[in-house]
C-alpha positions as CSV (number, residue, x, y, z in Angstrom):
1,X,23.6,-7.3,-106.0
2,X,20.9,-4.9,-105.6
3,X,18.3,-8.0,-105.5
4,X,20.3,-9.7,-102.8
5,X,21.0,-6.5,-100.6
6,X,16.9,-5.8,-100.4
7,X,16.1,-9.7,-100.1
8,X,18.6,-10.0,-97.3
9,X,17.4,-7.1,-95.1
10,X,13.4,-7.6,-95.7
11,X,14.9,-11.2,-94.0
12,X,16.5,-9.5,-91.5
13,X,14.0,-7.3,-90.3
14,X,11.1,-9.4,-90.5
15,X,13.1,-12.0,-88.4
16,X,14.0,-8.5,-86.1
17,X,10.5,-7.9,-85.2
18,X,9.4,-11.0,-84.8
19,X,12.4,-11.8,-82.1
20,X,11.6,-8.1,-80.7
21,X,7.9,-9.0,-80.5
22,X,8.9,-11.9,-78.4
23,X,10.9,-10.1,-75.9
24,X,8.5,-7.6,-75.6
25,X,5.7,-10.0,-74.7
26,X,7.7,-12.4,-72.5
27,X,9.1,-9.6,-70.7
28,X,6.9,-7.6,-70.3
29,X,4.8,-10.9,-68.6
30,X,7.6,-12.0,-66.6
31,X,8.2,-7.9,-65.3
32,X,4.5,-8.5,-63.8
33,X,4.8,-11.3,-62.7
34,X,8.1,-10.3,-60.6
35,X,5.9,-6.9,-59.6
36,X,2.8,-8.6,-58.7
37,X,4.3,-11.5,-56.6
38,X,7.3,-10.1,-55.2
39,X,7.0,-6.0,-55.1
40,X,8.2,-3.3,-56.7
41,X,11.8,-3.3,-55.1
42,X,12.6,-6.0,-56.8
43,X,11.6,-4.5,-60.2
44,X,14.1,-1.6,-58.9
45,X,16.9,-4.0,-58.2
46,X,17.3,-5.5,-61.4
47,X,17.0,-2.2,-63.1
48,X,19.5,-0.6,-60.8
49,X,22.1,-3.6,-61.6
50,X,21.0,-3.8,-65.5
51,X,22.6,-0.3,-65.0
52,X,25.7,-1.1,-63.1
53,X,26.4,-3.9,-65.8
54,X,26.3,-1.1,-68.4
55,X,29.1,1.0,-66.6
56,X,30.8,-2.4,-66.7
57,X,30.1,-2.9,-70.2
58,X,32.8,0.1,-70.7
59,X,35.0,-3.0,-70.9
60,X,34.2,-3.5,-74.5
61,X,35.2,-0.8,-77.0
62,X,32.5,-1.2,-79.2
63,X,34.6,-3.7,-81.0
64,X,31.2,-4.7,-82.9
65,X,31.0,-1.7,-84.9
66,X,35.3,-1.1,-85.5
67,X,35.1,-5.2,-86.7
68,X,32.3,-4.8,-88.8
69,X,33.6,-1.7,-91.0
70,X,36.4,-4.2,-91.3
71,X,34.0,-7.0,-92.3
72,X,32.0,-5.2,-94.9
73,X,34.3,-5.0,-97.8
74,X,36.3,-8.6,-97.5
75,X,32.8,-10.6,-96.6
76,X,31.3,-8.8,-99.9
77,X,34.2,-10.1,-102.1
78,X,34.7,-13.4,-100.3
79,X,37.9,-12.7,-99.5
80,X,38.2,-15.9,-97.0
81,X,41.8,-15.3,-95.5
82,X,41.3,-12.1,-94.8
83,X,37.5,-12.6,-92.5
84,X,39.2,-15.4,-91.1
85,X,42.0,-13.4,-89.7
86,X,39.6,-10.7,-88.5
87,X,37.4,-13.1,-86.6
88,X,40.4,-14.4,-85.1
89,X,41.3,-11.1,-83.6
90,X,38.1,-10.6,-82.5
91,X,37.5,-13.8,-80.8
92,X,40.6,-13.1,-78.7
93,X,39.5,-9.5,-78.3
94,X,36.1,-10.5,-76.9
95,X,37.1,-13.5,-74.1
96,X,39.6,-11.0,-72.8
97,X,37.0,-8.3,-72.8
98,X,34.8,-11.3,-70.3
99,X,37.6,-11.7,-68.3
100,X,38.3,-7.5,-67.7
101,X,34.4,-7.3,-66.9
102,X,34.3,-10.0,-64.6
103,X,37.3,-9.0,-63.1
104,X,36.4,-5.3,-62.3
105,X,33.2,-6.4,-61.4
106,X,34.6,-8.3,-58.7
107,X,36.9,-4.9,-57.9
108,X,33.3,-3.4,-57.8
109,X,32.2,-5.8,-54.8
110,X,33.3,-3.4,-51.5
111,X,31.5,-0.4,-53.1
112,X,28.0,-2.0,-53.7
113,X,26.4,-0.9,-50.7
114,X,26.8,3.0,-51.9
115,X,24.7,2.2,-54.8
116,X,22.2,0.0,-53.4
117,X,19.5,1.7,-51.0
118,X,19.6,0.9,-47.7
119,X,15.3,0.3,-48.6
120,X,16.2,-2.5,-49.7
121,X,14.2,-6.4,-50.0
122,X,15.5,-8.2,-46.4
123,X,15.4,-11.6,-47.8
124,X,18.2,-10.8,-51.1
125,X,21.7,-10.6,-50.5
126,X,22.8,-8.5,-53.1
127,X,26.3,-9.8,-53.3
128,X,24.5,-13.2,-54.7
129,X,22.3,-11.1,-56.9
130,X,25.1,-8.9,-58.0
131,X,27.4,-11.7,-59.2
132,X,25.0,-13.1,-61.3
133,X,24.2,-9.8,-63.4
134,X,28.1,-10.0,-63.9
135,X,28.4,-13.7,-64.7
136,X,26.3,-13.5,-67.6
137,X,27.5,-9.9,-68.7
138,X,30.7,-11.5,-69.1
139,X,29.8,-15.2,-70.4
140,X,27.9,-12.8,-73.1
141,X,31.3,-11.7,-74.5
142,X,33.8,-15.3,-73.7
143,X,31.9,-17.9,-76.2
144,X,31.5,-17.3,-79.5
145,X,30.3,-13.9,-79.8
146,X,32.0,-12.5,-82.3
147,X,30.2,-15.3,-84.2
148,X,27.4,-13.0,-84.2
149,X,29.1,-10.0,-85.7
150,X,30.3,-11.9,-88.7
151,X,26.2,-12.8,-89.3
152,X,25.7,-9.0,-89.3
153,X,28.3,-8.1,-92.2
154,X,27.0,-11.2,-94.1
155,X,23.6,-9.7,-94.0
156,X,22.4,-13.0,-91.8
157,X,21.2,-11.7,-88.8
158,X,18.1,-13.3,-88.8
159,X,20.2,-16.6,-87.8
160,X,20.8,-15.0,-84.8
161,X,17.4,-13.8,-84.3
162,X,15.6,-17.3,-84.8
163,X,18.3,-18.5,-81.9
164,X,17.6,-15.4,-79.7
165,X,13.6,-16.3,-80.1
166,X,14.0,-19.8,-79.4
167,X,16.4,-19.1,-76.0
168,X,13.7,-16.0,-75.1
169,X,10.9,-18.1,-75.1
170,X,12.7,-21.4,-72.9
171,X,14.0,-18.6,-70.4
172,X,11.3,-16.9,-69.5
173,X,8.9,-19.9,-69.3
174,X,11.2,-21.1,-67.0
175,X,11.6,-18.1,-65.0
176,X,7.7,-17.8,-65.0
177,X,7.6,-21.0,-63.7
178,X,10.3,-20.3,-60.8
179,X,7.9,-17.1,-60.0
180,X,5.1,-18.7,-59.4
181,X,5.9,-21.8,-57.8
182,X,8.4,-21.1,-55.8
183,X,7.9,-17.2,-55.4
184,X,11.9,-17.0,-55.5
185,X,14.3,-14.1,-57.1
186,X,17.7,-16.0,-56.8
187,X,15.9,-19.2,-59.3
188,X,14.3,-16.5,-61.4
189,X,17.6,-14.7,-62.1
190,X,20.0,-17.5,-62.3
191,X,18.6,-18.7,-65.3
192,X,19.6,-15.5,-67.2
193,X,23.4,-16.5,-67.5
194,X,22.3,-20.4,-68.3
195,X,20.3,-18.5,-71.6
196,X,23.4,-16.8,-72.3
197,X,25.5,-19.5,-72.8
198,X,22.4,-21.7,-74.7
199,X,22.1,-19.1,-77.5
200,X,26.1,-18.4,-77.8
201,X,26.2,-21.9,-78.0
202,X,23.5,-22.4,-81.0
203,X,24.8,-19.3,-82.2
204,X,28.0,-21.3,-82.6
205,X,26.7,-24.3,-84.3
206,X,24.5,-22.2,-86.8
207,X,27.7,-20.4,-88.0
208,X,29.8,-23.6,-88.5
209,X,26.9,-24.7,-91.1
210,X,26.3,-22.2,-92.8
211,X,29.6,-20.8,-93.2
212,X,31.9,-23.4,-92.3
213,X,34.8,-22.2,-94.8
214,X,35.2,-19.4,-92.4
215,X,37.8,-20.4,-89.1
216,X,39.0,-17.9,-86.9
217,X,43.2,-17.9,-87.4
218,X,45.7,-16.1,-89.3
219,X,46.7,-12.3,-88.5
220,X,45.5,-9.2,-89.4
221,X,46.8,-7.4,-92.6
222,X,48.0,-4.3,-92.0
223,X,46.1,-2.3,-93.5
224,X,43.1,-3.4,-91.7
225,X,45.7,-3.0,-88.1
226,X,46.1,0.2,-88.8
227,X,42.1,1.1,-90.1
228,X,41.6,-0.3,-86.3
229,X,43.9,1.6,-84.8
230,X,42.5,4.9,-86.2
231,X,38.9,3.6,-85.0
232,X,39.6,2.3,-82.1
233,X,39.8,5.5,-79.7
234,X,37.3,7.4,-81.2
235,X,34.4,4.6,-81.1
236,X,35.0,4.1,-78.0
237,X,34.3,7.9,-76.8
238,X,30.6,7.3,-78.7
239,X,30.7,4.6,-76.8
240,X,31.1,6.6,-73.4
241,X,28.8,9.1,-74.5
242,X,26.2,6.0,-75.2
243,X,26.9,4.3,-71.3
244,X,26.8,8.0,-69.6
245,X,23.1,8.9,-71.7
246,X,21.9,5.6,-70.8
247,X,24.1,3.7,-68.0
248,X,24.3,6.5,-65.0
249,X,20.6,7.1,-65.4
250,X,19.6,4.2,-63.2
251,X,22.2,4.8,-60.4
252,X,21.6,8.8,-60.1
253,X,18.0,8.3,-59.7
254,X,18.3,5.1,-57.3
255,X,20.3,8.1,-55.3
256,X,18.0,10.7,-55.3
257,X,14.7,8.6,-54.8
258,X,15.3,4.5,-54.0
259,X,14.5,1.9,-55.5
260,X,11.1,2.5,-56.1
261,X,11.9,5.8,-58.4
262,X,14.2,3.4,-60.1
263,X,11.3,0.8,-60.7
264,X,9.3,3.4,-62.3
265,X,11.5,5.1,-64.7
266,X,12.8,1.5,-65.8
267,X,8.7,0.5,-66.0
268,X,8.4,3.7,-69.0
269,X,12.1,2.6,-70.0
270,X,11.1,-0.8,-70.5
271,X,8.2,0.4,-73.1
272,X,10.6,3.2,-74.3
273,X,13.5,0.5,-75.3
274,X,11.0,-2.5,-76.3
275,X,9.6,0.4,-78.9
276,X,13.3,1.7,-79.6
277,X,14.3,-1.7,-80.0
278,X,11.5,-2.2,-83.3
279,X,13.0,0.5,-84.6
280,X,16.6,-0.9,-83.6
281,X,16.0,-4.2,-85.9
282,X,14.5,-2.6,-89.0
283,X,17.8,-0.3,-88.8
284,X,20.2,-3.5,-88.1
285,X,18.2,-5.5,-90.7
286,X,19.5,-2.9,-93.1
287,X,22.7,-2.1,-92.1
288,X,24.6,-4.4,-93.2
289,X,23.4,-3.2,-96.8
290,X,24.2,0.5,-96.0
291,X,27.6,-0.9,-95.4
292,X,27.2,-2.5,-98.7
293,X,25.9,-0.3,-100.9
294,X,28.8,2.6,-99.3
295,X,31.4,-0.1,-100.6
296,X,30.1,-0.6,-103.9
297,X,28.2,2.8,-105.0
298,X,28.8,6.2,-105.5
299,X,28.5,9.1,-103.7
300,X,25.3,10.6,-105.1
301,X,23.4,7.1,-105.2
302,X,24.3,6.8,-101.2
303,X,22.8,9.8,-100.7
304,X,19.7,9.8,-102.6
305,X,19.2,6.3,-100.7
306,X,19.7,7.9,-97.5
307,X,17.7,10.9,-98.3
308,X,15.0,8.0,-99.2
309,X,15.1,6.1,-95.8
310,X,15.6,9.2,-93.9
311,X,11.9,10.4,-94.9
312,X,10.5,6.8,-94.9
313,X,12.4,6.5,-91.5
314,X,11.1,9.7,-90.2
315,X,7.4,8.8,-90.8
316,X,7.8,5.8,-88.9
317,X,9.5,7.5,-85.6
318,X,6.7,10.3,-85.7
319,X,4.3,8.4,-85.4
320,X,5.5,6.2,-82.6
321,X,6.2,9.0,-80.2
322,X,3.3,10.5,-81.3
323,X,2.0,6.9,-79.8
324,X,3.8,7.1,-76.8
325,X,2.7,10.6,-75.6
326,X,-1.3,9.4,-75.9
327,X,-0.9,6.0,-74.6
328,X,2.3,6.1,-72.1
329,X,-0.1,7.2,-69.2
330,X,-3.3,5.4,-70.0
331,X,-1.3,2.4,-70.3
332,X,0.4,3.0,-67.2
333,X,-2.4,3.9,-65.2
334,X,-3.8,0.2,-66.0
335,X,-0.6,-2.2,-65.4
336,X,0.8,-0.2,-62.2
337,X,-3.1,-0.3,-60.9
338,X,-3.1,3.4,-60.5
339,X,-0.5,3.0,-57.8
340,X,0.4,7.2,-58.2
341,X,3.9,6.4,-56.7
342,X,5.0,4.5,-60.3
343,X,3.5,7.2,-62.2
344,X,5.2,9.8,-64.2
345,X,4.1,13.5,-64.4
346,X,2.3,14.5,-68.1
347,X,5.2,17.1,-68.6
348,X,7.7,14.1,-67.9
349,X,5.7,11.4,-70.2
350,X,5.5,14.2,-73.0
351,X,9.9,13.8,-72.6
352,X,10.0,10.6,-72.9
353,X,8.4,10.9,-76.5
354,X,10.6,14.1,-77.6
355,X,13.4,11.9,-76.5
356,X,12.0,8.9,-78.8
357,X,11.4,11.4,-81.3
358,X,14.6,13.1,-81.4
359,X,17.2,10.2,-80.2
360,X,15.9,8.1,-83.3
361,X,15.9,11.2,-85.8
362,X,19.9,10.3,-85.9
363,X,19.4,6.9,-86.6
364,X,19.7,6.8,-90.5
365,X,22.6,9.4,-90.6
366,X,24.5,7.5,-87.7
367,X,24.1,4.5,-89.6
368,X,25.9,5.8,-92.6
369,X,28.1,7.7,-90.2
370,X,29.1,4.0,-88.6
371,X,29.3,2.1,-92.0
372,X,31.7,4.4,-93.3
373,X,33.8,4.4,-90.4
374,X,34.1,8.2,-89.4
375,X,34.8,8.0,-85.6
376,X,38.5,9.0,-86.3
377,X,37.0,11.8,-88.3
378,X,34.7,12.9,-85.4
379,X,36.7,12.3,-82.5
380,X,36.3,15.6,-80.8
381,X,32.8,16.0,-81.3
382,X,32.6,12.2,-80.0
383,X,35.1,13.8,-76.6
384,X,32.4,16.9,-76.2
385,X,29.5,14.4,-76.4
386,X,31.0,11.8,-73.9
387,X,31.9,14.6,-71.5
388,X,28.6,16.8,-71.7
389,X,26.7,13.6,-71.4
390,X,28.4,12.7,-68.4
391,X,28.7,16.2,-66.3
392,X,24.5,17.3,-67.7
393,X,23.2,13.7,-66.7
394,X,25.0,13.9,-63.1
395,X,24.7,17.7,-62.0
396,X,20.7,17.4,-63.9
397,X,19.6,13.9,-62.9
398,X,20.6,14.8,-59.0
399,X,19.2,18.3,-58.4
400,X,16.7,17.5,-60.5
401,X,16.0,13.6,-60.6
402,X,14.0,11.9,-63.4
403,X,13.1,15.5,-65.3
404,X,16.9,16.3,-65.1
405,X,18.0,13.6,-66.2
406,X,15.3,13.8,-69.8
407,X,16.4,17.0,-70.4
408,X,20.0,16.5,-70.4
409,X,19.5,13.8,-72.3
410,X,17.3,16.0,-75.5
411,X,20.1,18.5,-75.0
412,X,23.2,16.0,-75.6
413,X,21.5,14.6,-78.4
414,X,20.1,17.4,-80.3
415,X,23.2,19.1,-80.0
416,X,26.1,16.8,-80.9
417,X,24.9,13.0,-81.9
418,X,22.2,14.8,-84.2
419,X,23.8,18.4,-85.5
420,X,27.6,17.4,-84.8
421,X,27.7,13.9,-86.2
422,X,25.9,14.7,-89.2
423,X,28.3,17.9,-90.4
424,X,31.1,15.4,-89.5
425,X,29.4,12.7,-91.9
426,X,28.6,15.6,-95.1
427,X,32.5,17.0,-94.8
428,X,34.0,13.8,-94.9
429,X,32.1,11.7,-96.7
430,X,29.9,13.6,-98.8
431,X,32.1,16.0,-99.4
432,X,29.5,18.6,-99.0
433,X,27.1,20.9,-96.4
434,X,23.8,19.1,-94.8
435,X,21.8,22.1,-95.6
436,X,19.3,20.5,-97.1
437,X,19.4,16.9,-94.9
438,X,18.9,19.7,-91.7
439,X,15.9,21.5,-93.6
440,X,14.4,17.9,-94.2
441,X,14.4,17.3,-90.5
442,X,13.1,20.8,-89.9
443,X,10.4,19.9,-91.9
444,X,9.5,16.5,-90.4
445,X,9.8,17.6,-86.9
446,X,7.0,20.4,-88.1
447,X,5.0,17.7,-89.6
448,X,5.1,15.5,-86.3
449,X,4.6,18.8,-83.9
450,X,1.1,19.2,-85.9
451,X,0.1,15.8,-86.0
452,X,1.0,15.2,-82.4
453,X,-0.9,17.8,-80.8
454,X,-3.7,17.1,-83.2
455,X,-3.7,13.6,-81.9
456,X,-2.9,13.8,-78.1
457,X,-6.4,16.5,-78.4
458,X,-8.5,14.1,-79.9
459,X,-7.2,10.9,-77.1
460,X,-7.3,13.4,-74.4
461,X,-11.3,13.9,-75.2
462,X,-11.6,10.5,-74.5
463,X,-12.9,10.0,-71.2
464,X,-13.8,6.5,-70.7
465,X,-11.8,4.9,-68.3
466,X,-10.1,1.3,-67.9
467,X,-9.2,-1.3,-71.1
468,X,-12.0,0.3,-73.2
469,X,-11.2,3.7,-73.2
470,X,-7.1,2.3,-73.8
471,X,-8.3,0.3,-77.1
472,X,-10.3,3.5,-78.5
473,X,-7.1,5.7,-77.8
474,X,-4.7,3.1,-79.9
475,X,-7.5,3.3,-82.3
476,X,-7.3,6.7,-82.8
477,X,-3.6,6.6,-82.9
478,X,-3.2,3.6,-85.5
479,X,-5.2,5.8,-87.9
480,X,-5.3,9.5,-87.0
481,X,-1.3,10.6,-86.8
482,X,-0.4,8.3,-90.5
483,X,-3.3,10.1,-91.8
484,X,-1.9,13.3,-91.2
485,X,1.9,12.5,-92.1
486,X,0.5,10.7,-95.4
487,X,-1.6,14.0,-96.1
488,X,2.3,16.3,-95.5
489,X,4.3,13.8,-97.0
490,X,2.6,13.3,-100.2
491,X,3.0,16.8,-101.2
492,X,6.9,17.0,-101.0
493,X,9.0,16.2,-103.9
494,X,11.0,13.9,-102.3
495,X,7.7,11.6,-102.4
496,X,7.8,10.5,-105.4
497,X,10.7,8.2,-104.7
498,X,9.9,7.2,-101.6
499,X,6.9,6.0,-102.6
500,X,8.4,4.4,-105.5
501,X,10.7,2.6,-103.2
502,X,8.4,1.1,-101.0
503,X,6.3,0.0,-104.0
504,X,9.3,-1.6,-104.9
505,X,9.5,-3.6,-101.6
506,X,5.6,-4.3,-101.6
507,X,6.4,-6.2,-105.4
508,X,9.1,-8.0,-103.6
509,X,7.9,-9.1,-100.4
């Protein structure tokens, strides 16, 4: 079983970065090619409506994460009847969940002129535009989604991901294409809801061949009705909390500064979530064996294992913040063509890697929080977060625009997804106090304060300008920060197993 649970997330994950390597590439080509031939409005639109659909979004519960706590246990004793009746439900669940999106985004239609700038490009209509963004948030959810959860909980995401690369790959040659022939938004953005259906669709067909003794029907038992009902409040306020850090952002700063403020926090945000994203798959790639393992083990073996990942873990978000806070600007500087108007301030770009830093330090407890289903548990603490993320990000973001809207951001997160979360996940699963899970973070964040200001010194003495001096900065980073985290690490106790672990991978790979 053990074999099995590391064979199927090093799958997972190396299928995860490949797909996230692809979408950082293409996108990242196809967001120049939109900036460079059609202006940076443009870039602000579709970040300003990638925001609206995530206030839409709200429409779904977070059904994913309530479905696969219920998934875990029957997929790992092949308990057919019972995954069959849970897809069922879901598959309902999620076309109704289209329906309620596409519906209020239609409800939505009179008010879009308040969110949209009055700045805006003469030649879009942003009713057009705006549908589209909601076709395709909805078409995500009404075909054969939930097809994709079951591949998480059977610890075969990388199905998914080898669809996800193909689709990524035909899209956004095709929308290159569109750019630069025809020099057109409305072609370039209608193929986006056309991808959505192509991968649910493949998605589809993989599932029926490699699990075609699974068919959605049946009804839920009722234990697992009322294990939904419990979760099914309570995930959804993390789920507001998740929308109001990450949805409103967009739409405040589109208020207090246009379009073109929007196009340049969602330039850094782009970077941000491509990196975040990485980090995203490695976790998904072994989630589905956290969820696993908690079924199947003890309580001291889960937590020496998340002890374990929590340091390896730690190493790994260091030093890509630390990465971020040298190279953000230089980077920048370079693709913007030192236009000053898309540039952050240093104070600002030094945020944006405390926020990297510190809303990725939750990761491994919130995965072991979600697999074991606590949301009923930490309800309240899931009410405060919503709230406080909702009132800090508004009253911040508008006095204070992009710098309000990073600090209330650290604060939410520090405060109740990191401190809040975890005493919730030590008193009811552990059974115990996160004294010593806090005083490891303590330590790390130490560890990455040293190493970080050691490192942004040494980049900052560089002085050669242009692609040049960018490569000898992410020189300096590739080596430098590990160095000095390798050096910490090694002389902490918990070492020893960590490094045992990963030999362990390195054997099996």
């Amino acid at each position: 079983m053990e074999n099995t649970r590391v064979s199927n997330s090093k799958r997972n994950i190396a299928s995860g970065i490949l797909r996230q390597i692809t979408v950082v590439c293409l996108s990242f080509v196809t967001r120049t090619a939109v900036l460079y031939s059609l202006g940076k409005d443009y870039l602000g639109l579709d970040g300003l409506f990638t925001y609206i659909i995530q206030i839409l979004n709200l429409a779904d519960f977070d059904f994913a994460t309530i479905f696969l706590i219920l998934l875990y246990k029957p997929v790992a004793e092949q308990d057919t009847e019972k995954v069959c009746a849970i897809l069922n439900t879901l598959k309902k669940i999620y076309f109704r969940v289209g329906l309620i999106i596409m519906g209020a985004g239609i409800l939505l239609t009179p008010f879009l002129e308040f969110f949209v700038p009055d700045e805006r490009p003469a030649d879009i209509n942003i009713y057009i535009l705006y549908f589209v963004f909601v076709a395709n948030a909805a078409l995500t959810y009404m075909f054969f989604a939930y097809k994709g959860v079951f591949l998480i909980a059977a610890q075969r995401k990388d199905i998914e991901n080898r669809i996800h690369i193909f689709v990524m790959i035909t899209v956004r040659i095709l929308q290159i294409i569109m750019l630069l022939i025809f020099k057109n938004y409305y072609y370039y953005i209608v193929l986006l809801p056309l991808g959505t259906l192509a991968g649910n669709y493949l998605q589809h067909r993989s599932f029926d061949r490699y699990f075609p003794q699974y068919k959605p029907g049946g009804t839920m038992d009722a234990d697992s009705k009322k294990k939904f009902d419990e979760q099914i409040g309570s995930v959804y306020l993390g789920k507001i909390g998740d929308i109001a850090r990450n949805g409103f952002d967009g739409i405040i700063i589109s208020a207090a500064g246009g379009l073109t403020a929007v196009a340049m926090y969602d330039n850094y945000m782009y970077i941000f979530n491509a990196l975040y994203a990485v980090i995203g798959m490695i976790i998904l790639g072994a989630k589905a064996s956290v969820g696993n393992s908690i079924a199947t083990q003890d309580l001291e073996s889960n937590y020496k294992n998340m002890r374990k990942l929590n340091m390896l873990f730690m190493w790994i978000i260091s030093w890509c913040s630390i990465c971020l806070i040298c190279i953000y600007q230089p980077f920048m500087t370079i693709w913007m063509k030192n236009d000053e108007e898309m540039l952050l301030s240093m104070p600002q770009v030094v945020m944006f890697g405390l926020y990297f830093y510190i809303l990725n330090m939750t990761y491994i407890g919130n995965m072991f929080f979600d697999a074991k289903g606590l949301f009923y548990e930490g309800r309240l603490w899931l009410a405060i977060e919503a709230a406080a993320n909702v009132i800090l990000n508004i009253t911040l973001g508008y006095f204070f625009g992009i710098t309000g809207v990073l600090a209330a951001t650290l604060f939410t997160v520090a405060v109740f997804t990191m401190f809040c979360r975890t005493n919730v996940l030590f008193k009811h699963y552990y059974k115990n106090t996160p004294g010593r899970y806090f005083a490891d973070h303590l330590l790390y964040f130490v560890i990455y304060v040293i190493a970080g200001s050691i490192c942004y010194f040494a980049t900052s003495a560089i002085q050669i300008p242009g692609f040049a001096g960018l490569i000898l900065k992410l020189m300096v980073c590739a080596v430098l920060p590990n160095v000095i985290i390798l050096i910490f690490y090694s002389r902490l106790p918990l070492w020893k197993d960590v490094s045992g672990f990963l030999k362990k991978l390195i054997r099996k790979a």
